[in-house]
C-alpha positions, -999 to 999 in steps of 0.1 A, spaced: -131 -334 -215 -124 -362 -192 -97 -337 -172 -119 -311 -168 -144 -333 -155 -119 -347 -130 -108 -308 -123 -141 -299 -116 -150 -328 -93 -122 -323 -73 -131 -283 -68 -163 -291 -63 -159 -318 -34 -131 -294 -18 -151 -264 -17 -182 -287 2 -158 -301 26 -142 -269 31 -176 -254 41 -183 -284 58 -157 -284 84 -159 -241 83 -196 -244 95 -186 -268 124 -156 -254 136 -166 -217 129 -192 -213 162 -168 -223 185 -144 -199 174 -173 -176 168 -180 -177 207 -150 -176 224 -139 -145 200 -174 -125 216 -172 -143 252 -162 -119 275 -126 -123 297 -145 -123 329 -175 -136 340 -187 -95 346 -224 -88 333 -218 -66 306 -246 -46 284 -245 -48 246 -263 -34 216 -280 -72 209 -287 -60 170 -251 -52 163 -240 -83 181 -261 -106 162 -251 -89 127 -214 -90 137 -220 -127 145 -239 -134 114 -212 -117 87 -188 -136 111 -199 -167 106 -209 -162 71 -174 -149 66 -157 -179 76 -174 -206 55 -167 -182 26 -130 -189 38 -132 -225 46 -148 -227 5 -121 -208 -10 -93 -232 13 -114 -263 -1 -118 -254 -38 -80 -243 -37 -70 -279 -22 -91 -297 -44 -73 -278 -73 -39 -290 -57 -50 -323 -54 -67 -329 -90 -37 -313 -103 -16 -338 -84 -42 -367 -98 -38 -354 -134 -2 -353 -135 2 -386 -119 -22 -400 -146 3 -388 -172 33 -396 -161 19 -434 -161 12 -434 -197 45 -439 -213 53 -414 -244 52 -431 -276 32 -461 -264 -4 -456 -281 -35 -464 -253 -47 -498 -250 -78 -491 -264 -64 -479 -297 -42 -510 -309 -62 -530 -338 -65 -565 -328 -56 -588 -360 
């Protein structure tokens, strides 16, 4: 129970941070992907602009998640195995020896 809890922590915090840094990065590369090359005054349908922005955005923080929650899944694994490969085999937990 105790690694699934660590598991799920783990996917949980990657997949906030992974929206996290999506959300700030993502307009920036939002707006310089629809700025035009030159500095002409161009006319655009302003409706299909702002949906096309909108899923853009919305696209990329779907991303960023997926990146984060597949991290955090790297790194708990990492955390789990490390864990085990402290406890030497044969050796039972502290906790369970029977003091005199």
């Amino acid at each position: 129970m105790s690694l699934l809890k660590t598991f799920l922590i783990f996917i949980l915090a990657g997949t906030l941070l992974g929206t996290l840094v999506a959300s700030l990065t993502a307009p920036s590369y939002i707006e310089w992907n629809n700025s035009t090359p030159l500095a002409a005054q161009t006319m655009c349908n302003l409706p299909e602009v702002v949906r096309s922005v909108t899923a853009s955005l919305m696209h990329s923080q779907l991303m960023g998640a997926a990146i984060g929650a597949g991290v955090g899944l790297v790194a708990a694994i990492l955390v789990a195995i490390r864990g085990r490969s402290k406890q030497r085999p044969g050796t039972p937990p502290p906790s369970a020896t029977v003091a005199g």
